[in-house]
C-alpha positions as a printed NumPy array, in Angstrom:
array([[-120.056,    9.633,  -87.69 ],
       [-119.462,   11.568,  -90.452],
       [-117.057,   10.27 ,  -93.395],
       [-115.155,   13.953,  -92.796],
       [-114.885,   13.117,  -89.482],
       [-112.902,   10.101,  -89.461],
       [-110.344,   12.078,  -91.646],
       [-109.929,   15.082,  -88.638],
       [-106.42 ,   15.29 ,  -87.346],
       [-106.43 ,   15.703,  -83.554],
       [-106.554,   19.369,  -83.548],
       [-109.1  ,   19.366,  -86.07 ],
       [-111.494,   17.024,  -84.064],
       [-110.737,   19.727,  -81.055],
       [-112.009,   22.642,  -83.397],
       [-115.348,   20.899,  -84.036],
       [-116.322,   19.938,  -81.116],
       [-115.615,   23.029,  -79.656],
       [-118.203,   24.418,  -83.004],
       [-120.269,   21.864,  -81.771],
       [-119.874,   22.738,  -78.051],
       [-120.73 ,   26.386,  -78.951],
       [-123.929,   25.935,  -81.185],
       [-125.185,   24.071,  -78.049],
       [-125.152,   27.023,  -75.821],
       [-126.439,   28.954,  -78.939],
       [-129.333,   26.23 ,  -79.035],
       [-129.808,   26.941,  -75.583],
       [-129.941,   30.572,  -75.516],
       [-132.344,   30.005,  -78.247],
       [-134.891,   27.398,  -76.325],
       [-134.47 ,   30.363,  -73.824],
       [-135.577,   33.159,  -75.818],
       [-138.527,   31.266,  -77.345],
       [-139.738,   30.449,  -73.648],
       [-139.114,   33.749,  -72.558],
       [-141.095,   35.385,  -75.514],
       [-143.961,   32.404,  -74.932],
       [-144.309,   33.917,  -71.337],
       [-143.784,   37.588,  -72.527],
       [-146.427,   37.558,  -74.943],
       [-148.818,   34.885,  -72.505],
       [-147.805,   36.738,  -69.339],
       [-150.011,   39.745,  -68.246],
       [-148.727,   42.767,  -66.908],
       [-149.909,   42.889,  -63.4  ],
       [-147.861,   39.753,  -63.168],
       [-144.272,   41.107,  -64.602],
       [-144.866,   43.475,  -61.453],
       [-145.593,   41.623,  -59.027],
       [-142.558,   39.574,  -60.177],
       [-140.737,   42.911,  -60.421],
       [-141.491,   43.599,  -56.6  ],
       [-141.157,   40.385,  -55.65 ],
       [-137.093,   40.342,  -56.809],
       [-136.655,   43.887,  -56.005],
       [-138.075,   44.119,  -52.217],
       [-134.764,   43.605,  -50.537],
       [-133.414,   46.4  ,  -52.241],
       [-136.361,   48.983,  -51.558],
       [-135.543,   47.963,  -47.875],
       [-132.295,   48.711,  -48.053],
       [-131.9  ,   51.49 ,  -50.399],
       [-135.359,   53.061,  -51.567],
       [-133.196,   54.7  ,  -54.269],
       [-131.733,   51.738,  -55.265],
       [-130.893,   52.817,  -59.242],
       [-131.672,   49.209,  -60.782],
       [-134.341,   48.406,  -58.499],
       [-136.567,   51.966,  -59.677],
       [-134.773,   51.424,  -63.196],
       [-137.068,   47.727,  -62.617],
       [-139.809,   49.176,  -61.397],
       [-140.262,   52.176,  -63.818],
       [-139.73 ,   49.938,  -67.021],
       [-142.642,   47.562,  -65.658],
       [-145.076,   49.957,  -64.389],
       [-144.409,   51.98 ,  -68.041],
       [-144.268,   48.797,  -70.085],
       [-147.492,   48.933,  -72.804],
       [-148.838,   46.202,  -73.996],
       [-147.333,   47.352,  -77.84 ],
       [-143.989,   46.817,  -76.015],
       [-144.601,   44.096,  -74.376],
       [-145.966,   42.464,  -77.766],
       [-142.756,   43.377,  -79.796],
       [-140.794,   42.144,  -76.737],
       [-142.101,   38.908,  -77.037],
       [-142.616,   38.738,  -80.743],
       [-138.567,   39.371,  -80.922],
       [-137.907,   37.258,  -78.212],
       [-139.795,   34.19 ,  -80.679],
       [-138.371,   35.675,  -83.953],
       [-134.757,   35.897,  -82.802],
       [-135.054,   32.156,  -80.988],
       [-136.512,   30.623,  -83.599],
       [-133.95 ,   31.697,  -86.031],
       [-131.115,   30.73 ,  -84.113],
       [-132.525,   27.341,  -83.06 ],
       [-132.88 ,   27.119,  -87.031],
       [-129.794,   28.428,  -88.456],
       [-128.137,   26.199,  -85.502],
       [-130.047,   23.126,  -86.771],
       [-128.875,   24.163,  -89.992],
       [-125.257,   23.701,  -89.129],
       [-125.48 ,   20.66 ,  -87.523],
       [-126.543,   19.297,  -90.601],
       [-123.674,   20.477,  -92.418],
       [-125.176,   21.82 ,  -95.245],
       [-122.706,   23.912,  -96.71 ],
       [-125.521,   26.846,  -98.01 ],
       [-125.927,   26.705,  -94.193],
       [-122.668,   28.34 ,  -93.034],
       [-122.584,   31.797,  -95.193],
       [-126.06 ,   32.391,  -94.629],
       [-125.452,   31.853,  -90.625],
       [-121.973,   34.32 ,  -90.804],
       [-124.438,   37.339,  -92.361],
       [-126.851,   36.625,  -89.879],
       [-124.893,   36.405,  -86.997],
       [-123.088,   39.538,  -87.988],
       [-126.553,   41.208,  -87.872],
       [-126.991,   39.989,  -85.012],
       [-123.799,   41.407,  -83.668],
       [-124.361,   44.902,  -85.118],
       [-127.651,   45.036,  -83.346],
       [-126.527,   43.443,  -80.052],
       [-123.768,   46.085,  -80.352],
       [-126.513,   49.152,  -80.681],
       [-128.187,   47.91 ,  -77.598],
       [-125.13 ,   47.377,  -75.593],
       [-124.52 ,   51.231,  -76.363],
       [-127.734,   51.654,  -74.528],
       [-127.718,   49.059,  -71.7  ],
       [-124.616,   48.519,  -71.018],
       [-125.631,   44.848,  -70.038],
       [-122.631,   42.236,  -69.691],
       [-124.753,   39.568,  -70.829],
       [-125.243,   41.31 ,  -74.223],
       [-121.286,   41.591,  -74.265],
       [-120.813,   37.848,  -73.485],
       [-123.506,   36.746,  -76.155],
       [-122.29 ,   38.955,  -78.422],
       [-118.583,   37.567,  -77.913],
       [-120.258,   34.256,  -78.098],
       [-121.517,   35.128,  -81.342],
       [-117.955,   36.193,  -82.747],
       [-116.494,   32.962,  -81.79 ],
       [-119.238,   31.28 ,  -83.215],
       [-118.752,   32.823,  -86.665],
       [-115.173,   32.121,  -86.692],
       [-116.046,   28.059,  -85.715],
       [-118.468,   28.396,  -88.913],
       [-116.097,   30.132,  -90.841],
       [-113.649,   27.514,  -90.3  ],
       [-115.993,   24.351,  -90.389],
       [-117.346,   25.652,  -93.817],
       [-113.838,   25.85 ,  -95.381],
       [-113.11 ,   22.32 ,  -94.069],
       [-116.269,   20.842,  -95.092],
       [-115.636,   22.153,  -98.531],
       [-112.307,   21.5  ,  -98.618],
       [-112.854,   17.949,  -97.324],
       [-115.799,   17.802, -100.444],
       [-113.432,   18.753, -102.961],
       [-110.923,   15.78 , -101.966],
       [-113.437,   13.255, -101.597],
       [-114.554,   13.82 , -105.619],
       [-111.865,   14.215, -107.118],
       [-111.868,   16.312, -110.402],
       [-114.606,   18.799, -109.47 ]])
């Protein structure tokens, strides 16, 4: 336990662990996206179809102009292997820096929790392009996670510093 920690009033104690609470799920998503782009970039193509016929079957027997099921079907038989490259290479990229930045935090190294607000907030501008695009209520709920998570960091950082300052006095 942290020296800062011990100090926490109640509903401090409540705010980080909730900051803690959400940079798990963050570390999560993260493990996720570097698995997913280790498949994406591992994975041949034949195989994202067959997986893509596989989920979608049901729906081509009930509705052969099911819009999400062709939507499917369309992106994977039209995916190139550019595409699928950047996919993954994204996918890795955007993991690994979160599963850093998250690591980061954790630490508490104050340098840390600026440089995670900017690029969370890029994050957030892009996520907000693509939902624009997609539409996809799992962008919206990361990207809301995301928000929340910047405010946590906000907050930690200025009590981290603030608890700093107190503990050397005269600086």
């Amino acid at each position: 336990m942290h020296e800062t920690d011990k100090r926490r009033s109640p509903g401090e104690k409540n705010l980080h662990l909730l900051f803690e609470l959400t940079l798990g799920f963050k570390a999560v998503f993260a493990i996720a996206e570097i698995a997913a782009g280790v498949a994406t970039w591992l994975v041949p193509q034949r195989y994202f179809l067959a997986l893509v016929l596989w989920v979608t079957r049901d729906e081509f027997a009930e509705d052969p102009h099911d819009l999400v099921a062709n939507l499917l079907l369309h992106t994977v038989q039209h995916l190139s292997v550019d595409a699928q490259r950047f996919a993954a290479l994204y996918l890795l990229g955007h993991g690994v820096i979160r599963l850093w930045l998250v690591a980061g935090l954790l630490r508490e190294k104050l340098w840390y929790f600026p440089f995670s607000i900017v690029i969370f907030a890029l994050f957030i501008a892009y996520q907000t392009y693509r939902f624009t695009n997609t539409h996809s209520v799992w962008l919206l709920l990361v990207t809301a996670l995301d928000v929340v998570v910047i405010v946590l960091t906000w907050h930690e950082s200025r009590y981290l510093q603030n608890s700093r300052e107190i503990a050397v006095p005269g600086s």
